[in-house]
SEZA-919784 format. One record per residue (C-alpha): x, y, z. Coordinates in steps of 0.2 Angstrom, whole numbers, plus 5000, padded with zeros to 4 digits. Layout:
# SEZA-919784
XYZ...
This chain:
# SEZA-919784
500050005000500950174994500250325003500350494995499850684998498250764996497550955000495750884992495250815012495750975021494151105027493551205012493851355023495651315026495851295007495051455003496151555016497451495008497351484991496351674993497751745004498651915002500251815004499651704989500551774973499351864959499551744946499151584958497451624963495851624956494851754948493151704952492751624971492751434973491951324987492251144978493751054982494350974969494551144963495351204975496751064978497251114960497751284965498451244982499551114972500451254962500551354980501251214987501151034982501550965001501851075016503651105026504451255034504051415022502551355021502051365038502951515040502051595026500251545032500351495050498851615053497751525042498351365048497951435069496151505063495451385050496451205051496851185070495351315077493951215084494251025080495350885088496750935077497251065090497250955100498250845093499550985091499551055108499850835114501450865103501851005112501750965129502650805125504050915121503851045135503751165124503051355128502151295143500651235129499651105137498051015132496651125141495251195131495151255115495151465116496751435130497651335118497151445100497651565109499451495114499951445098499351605091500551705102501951575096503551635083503951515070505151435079506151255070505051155083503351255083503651205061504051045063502651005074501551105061501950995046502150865054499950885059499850945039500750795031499650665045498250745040498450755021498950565020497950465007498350265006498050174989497950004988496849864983496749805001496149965009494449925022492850015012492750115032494450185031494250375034492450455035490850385024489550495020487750425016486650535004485050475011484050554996484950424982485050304995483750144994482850065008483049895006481749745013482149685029481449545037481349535055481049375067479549405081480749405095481949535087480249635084479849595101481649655107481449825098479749875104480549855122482249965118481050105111479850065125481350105138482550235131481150335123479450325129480250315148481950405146482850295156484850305154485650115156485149965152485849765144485049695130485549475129485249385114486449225110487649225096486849195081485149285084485549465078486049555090487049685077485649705067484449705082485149875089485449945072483849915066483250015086484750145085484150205066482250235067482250305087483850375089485050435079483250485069482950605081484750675082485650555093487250545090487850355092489650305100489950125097491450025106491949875102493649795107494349705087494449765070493449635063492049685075492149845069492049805050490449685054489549835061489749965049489549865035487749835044487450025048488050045030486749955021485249995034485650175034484050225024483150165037483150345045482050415031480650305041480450425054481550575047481550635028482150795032483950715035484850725022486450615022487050515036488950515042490050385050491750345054492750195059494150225074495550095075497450025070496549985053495450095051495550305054496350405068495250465083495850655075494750635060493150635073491950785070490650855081489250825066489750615064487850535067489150385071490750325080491350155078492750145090493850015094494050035115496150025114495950185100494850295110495550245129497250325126496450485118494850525127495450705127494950715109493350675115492550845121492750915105491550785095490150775107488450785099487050865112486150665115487350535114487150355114488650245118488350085113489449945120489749755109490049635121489549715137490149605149491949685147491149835154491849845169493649865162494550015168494950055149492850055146492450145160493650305156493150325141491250315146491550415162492450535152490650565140489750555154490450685161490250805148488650735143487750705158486350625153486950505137486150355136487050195137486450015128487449875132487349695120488049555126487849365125488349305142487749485156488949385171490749375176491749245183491249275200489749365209490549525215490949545194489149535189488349655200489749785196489249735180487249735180487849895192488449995177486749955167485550005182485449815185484049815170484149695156482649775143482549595133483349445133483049285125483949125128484848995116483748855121481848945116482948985096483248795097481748745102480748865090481848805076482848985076484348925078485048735072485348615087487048565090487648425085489248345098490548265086491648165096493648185089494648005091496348015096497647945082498147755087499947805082499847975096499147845108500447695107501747835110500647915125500847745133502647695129503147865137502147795153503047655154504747725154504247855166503647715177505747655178506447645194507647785198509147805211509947965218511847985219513047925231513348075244515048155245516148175261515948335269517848425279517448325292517248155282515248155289514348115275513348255265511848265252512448325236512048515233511448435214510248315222509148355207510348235197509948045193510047905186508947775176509547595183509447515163509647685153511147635143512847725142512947915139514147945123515048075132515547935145516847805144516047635144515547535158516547415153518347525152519447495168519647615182520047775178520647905192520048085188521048265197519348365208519548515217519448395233520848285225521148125217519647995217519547835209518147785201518347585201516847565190516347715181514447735178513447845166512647995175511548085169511848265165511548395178509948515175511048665176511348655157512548535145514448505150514248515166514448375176514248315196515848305207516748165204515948115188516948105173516948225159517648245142
């Protein structure tokens, strides 16, 4: 995958400021006022066709007021900053730190960090292989068609009471348990679509694995005209994927209807989260019963406490933990409400879901002949060495005690024969005899290295 340079994904109004500058030569602007990108990009190419140091140094005003003013790439910046220690800029809110960097010379580190935030931003990858989620989808809802979708009663059943709960009673927290297989995606997708993000919910989805996060926007994706159910007014729908293989938590804005988020990607950049906070927020956690992680609850604390009174949806399989104290920190987080479950066994039993069929795997005849010849050596009778003779010739265990011997393993090649005569051998405690050398095996302590008195080679 090659990635290249682009101006065509910066803000329009960044592109205009520059490309309509003073600053900007004569000959390299246009005569007449454009707000399209594409032509745009072709103006800013032949001002510039990647940014470094003149550049900022050129137009760092336009860069403060209308590329970092107002969105997580200031942010971003003022993290770089404070990294480095630099001009006491730290991440606080965003008039303090506009108005920090606005008070900054171009310095060789206040440029750098700049282009550095340009070239991150303007990076576009080509490849074959690149996810259809990578960087921010928008949805025109007025070409978009509503395909049929059929429902099963009980997901019917399970939307009437998510409505039922977060809408007609307004309450905040609650588990929704269906077993795998049953629909639990499209369940909530289905709800989330025609009562929420319908009626201007913005939604904030966490999962914790890539492939998750591709499964559900490729659902949101192709039920997103679902929305013009309850809302034709709305005119396009907006979504971006957060993760390793995705987009960076930077490309979030304030007007995404929805986040998909892997939980390591937003956990270590919550800060970036005041910024993109619609007015109603649904967070909405896959596989709730990691809930009660530390990295979950920061980045839900964190919404929650600049949005009070967002909502919070939890879908999981299996609502326990491995022990009781888990579970009802777990069911605590959800105000101890589960709004619908429906078990494996009712699927089965109404023919739902296939019945399982237990396929017994044989072991290998070869895998157990050598299981059992290996039970028989082990079963061998073993002896320990001989103890030495301690300063005072009182008889002393051998600080190798770990070392034995097998009674009929045969000789060890790095051993003279059993049958070889005596052979006496020089140890720091002197010269010993052996009268009939034996094969010992070899200490634990590694190979070469051999018990007092044992003879090596």
């Amino acid at each position: 995958m090659v990635k290249k340079f682009t101006w065509s994904e910066f803000p329009t109004k960044f592109l205009k400021a520059v490309v309509y500058s003073d600053k900007t030569p004569k000959a390299l602007r246009p005569q007449i006022e454009y707000d399209d990108n594409t032509l745009l990009t072709v103006y800013m190419d032949e001002i510039c066709l990647y940014p470094y140091d003149g550049f900022v140094k050129k137009y760092k005003a336009e860069i403060d007021n209308y590329f970092f003013a107002d969105s997580n790439r200031l942010v971003s910046v003022c993290k770089r900053f404070e990294k480095l220690n630099y001009g006491g800029i730290k991440v606080t809110n965003n008039e303090d730190m506009l108005m920090k960097l606005r008070q900054k010379r171009c310095t060789s580190t206040l440029c750098q960090c700049y282009v550095r935030e340009l070239l991150l931003y303007g990076k576009k990858n080509d490849g074959d292989d690149e996810s259809l989620f990578k960087g921010e989808k928008v949805i025109d809802l007025q070409l978009a068609e509503k395909e049929e979708i059929a429902m099963f009663p009980y997901q019917k059943k399970a939307i009437e009471k998510l409505k039922a709960y977060f809408v007609d009673e307004d309450k905040q927290s609650g588990i929704l348990v269906m077993p795998t297989g049953s629909g639990k995606t499209r369940t909530s997708v289905y709800f989330l679509f025609q009562d929420m993000i319908s009626n201007g919910y913005q939604v904030i989805w966490l999962t914790h694995r890539a492939m998750l996060i591709e499964q559900t926007a490729n659902t949101f994706y192709r039920l997103s005209p679902l929305i013009k159910d309850n809302n034709e007014d709305m005119e396009e729908f907006k979504m971006v994927c957060i993760s390793g293989q995705h987009s960076n938590v930077k490309i979030m804005e304030e007007d995404d209807n929805l986040i998909i988020s892997s939980v390591q990607s937003l956990c270590n950049n919550t800060e970036y989260l005041p910024n993109i906070l619609g007015e109603k927020v649904v967070i909405v956690v896959d596989e709730a019963h990691h809930t009660i992680a530390p990295s979950y609850r920061r980045i839900i604390d964190k919404i929650r406490e600049y949005c009070p009174w967002s909502k919070l949806l939890g879908i999981t399989a299996t609502p326990v933990r491995l022990t009781d104290k888990g579970t009802l920190r777990l069911m605590k987080l959800f105000d101890n409400t589960i709004i619908y479950s429906k078990s494996m066994s009712e699927l089965i039993a109404d023919g739902t879901l296939a019945k399982p069929e237990y396929i017994p795997v044989e072991k290998c005849q070869n895998s157990q002949k050598e299981t059992a010849a290996a039970s028989s050596a082990d079963s061998r009778p073993w002896v320990s060495l001989p103890s030495r003779q301690g300063a005072r010739g009182r008889s002393v265990p051998s600080r190798r005690a770990a070392v034995w011997q097998r009674t009929d393993s045969p000789p060890h090649p790095a051993h003279p024969a059993a049958s070889r005569k005596p052979v006496r051998s020089q140890g720091r405690r002197g010269v010993r005899e052996n009268s009939s050398p034996q094969p010992t095996a070899r200490a634990a302590h590694g190979p070469g290295r051999a018990v007092r008195g044992e003879i090596s080679t």
